[in-house]
N, C-alpha and C positions, 0 to 999 in steps of 0.2 A: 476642621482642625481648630482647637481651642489654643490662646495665648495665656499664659499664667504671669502676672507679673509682680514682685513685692518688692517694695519698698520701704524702708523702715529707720530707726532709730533705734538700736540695740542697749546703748548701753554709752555714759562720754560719766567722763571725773571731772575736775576742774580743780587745781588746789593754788590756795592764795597763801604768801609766805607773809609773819605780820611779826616785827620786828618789839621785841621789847628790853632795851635795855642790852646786854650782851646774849640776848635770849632772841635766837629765829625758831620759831614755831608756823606747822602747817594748818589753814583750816580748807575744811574740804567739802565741795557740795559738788554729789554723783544724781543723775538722772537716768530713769529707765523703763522701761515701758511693763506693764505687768499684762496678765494672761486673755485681761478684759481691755486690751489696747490704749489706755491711761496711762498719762505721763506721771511716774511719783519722782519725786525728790527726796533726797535724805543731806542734812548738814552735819559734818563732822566736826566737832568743837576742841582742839587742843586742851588739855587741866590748864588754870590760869596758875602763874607762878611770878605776875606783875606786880601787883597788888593795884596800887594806885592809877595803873596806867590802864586796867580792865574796861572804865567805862567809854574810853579813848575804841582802842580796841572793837569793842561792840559795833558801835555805832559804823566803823568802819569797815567792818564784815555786814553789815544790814546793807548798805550799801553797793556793795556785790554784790550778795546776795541777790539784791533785788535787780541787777545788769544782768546778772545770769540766766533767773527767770525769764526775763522776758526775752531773751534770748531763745532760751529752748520754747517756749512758746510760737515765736517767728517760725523757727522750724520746726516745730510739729502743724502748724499752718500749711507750710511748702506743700508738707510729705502730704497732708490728705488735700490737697490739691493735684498734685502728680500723681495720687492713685484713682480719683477722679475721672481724671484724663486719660488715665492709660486704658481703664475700665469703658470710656466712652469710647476710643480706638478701636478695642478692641470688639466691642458691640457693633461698630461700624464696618471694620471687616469682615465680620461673621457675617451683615447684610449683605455684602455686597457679594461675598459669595456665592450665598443664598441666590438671590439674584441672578449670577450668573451663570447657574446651574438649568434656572428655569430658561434663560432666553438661549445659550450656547449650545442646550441640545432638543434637537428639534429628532425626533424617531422617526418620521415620517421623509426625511430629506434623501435622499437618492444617494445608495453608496455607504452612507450612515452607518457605522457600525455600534452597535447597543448590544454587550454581553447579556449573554441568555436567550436574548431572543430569539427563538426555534423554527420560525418559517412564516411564510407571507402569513398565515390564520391569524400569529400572534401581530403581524404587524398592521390588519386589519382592524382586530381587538383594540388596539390604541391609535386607533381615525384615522389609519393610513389609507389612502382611496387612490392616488397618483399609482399608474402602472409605471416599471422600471424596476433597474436592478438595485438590489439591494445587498447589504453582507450581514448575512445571518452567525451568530458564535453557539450554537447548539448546546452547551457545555460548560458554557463558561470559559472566561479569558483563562487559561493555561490547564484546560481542562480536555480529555478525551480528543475529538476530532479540529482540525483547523478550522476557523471563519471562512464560511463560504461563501460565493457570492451567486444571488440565485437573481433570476427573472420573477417579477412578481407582475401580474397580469391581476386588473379590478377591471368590472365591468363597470358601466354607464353608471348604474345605480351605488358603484361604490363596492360591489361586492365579489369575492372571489368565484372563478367559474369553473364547473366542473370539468378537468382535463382527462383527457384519457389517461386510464390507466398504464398500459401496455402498447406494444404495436400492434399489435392481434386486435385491438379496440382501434386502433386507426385506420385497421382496413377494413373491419366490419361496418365503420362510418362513412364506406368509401375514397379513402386514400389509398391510393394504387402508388405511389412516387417514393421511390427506395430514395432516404437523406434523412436527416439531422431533425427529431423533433423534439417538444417538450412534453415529459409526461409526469402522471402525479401517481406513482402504484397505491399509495394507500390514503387516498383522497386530500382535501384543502385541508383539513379542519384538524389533522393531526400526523403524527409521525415525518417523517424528514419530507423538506420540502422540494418543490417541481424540481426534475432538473432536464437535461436535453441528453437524446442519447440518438443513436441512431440505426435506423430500422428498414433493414433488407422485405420490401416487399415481393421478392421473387423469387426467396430462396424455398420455398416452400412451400405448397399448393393451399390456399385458401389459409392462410396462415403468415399474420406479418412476423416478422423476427427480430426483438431484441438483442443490439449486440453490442457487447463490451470487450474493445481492445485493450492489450497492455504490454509492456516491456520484454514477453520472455516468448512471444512468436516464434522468433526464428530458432533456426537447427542449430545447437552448440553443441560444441565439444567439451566431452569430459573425459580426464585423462591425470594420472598421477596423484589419484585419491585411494588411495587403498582400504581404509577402516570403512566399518558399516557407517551409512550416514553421511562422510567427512565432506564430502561436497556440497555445497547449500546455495540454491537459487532461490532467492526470495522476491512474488511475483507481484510488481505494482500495474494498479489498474487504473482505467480513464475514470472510473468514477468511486466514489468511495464506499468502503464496504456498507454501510448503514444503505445506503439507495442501492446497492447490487442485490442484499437481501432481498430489500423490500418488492424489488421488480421478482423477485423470485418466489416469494410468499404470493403475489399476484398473479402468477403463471402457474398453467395448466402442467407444462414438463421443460424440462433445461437441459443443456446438456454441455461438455467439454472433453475436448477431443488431448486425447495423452499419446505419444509415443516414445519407446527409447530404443533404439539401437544398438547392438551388443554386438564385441565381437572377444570372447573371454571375460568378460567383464557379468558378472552375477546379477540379477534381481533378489534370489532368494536362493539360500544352499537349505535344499529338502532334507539332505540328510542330515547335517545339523541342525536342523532350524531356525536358523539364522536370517534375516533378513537382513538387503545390503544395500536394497533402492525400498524408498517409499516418497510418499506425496502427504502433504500437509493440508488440512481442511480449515476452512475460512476462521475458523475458531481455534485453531492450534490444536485439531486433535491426527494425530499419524494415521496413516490407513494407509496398509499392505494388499488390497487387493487392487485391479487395475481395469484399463478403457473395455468394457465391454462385460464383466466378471459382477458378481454380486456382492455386495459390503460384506467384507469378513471372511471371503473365501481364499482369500493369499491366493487366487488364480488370475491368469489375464483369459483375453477371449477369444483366443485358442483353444482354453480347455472347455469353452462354453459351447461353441460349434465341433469342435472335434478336429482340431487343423492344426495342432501341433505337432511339431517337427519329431516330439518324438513324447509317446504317451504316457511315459513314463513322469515325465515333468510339466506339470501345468502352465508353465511359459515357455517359450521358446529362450529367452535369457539366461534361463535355468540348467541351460544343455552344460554351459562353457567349455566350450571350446573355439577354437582357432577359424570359426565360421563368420562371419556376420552373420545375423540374424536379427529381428524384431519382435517387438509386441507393443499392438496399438490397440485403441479400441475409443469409445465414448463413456465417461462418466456422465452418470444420468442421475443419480443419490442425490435429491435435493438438497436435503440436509448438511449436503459433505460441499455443497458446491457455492463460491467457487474455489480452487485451488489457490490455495497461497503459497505452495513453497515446495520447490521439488529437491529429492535428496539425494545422494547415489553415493556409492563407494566399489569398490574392486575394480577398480582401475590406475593401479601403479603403474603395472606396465600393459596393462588392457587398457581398451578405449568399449566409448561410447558416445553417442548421440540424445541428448532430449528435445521434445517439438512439443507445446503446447500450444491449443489453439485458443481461437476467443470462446468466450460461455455469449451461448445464445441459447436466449429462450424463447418459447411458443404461448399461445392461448392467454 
């Protein structure tokens, strides 16, 4: 940040009153600065109308004249003194600045936070070797995702180590112990950085399992939404979308368990076609089809195995009537997954239930 400072002398008159006889008259000497920063003077001289008394006169204006000058001289002294100074001040806080830009940020300090900086690789890049957490702004300060704060692990020599990718990679390296670890899905050297998630060694034969909790688990009530849509659950997760992708870009298959509960209360009216519940993909795109069904087929998977209540309608939801009834199943569609946001309507005076589970992935 630069200081601008002027100081100057614009512009002074001066008039001296010089008495002659029953006669007052002004003489006048102005000073003023011109465009090449030089002091001029101009003397204004009264017509004489003395006669006799003119050489009196004269000499008596030379005289001021000459107090005047040096006058404005003094002060135009000051002035390029005080601009002097103020120009030296301000060169002086510019250093100092300077200065303390270089010693007050240190990137390598623990916790440290430095916009832009993208993950432990970049913080390597600028001689960072201490293992510890760090707070990464991926985006920029008021940019895209929040500052996050990761684990940054250097080895001996200074350099980052290759982390597992996945769970699936932790139990192939021999970790049997279902908890909490740190993985890297699309390596040190780029894309979002380590973070910790935690991995069911047992749910699955020869297969660890990624698993990410979040807010909309349990079994809620929906009830007094009548309009396609009107009801909106939007579903926050432990870990932020960029590392949920990425773990899923790095897996072999994923999956996320959906169900809703109906008792009058619509999925889809066939014979309008109308839709009245759907589900939001991690990208904000809608999709009508459901747990177990194929992207695009407005079925659930009931109509997939054959075990719908009644065959005429691809979900059981779709009966409405005065039944409960369900339809569940697993979304597997990688691309779709994970769900961000469930929707439902026709329930003014109908009810229903939704249950999402966690997204876990394999391989």
């Amino acid at each position: 940040m630069g200081t601008t400072t002027a100081l100057f002398l614009a512009f002074f008159s001066v008039a001296i009153p010089l008495s002659c006889g029953h006669n007052t008259q002004q003489v006048c000497l102005r000073s003023s600065y011109g465009d090449d920063g030089q002091c001029n003077f101009s003397l204004i001289l009264p017509s004489s109308s003395c006669g006799s008394e003119q050489e009196k006169d004269t000499k008596q204006l030379q005289e001021v004249t000459q107090g005047l000058t040096e006058q404005v001289e003094e002060l135009q002294q000051q002035n390029q003194g005080l601009s002097i100074k103020v120009q030296q001040l301000g060169d002086e806080l510019t250093k100092l600045k300077r200065e303390g830009r270089q010693t007050d940020v240190d990137p390598c300090a623990e916790g440290h936070r430095l916009p832009g900086v993208l993950s432990c690789y970049q913080l390597l890049k600028l001689g960072c070797s201490e293992s510890g957490l760090y707070v990464v702004d991926p985006d920029g300060p008021g940019y895209g995702e929040k500052p996050t704060e990761v684990e940054c692990t250097f080895d001996s020599a200074g350099n980052l180590p290759v982390l597992p990718r996945t769970c699936s990679d932790l139990q192939q390296k021999g970790e049997n112990k279902s908890g909490t670890y740190t993985i890297d899905p699309d390596g040190p050297y780029f894309g979002v950085p380590a973070f910790q998630v935690y991995c069911n060694m047992t749910a699955e034969d020869d297969a660890g399992v990624t698993i990410f909790g979040h807010d909309s688990e349990t079994r809620t009530h929906v009830h007094g939404f009548e309009h396609p849509g009107s009801y909106k659950r939007t579903v926050t997760y432990e870990a932020s979308v960029d590392q949920i992708r990425a773990l899923i870009d790095a897996s072999e298959s994923c999956k996320q368990f959906i169900k809703y509960e109906c008792r009058g209360s619509l999925i889809r009216d066939t014979n309008k076609d109308v839709s009245y519940a759907w589900w939001v993909t991690w990208d904000c795109r809608e999709k009508n089809y459901w747990g177990g069904a194929s992207p695009g087929s407005k079925e659930c998977e009931c109509m997939v195995t054959g075990t719908c209540d009644n065959p005429d309608h691809p979900c059981n939801c779709n009966i409405n009537d005065d039944v409960w009834r369900e339809d569940s199943g697993f979304l597997t569609h990688k691309d779709d997954l994970p769900v961000k946001q469930l929707r439902f309507g026709d329930t003014g005076e109908e009810n229903g239930y939704h249950t999402l589970g966690k997204l876990m992935c394999f391989g």
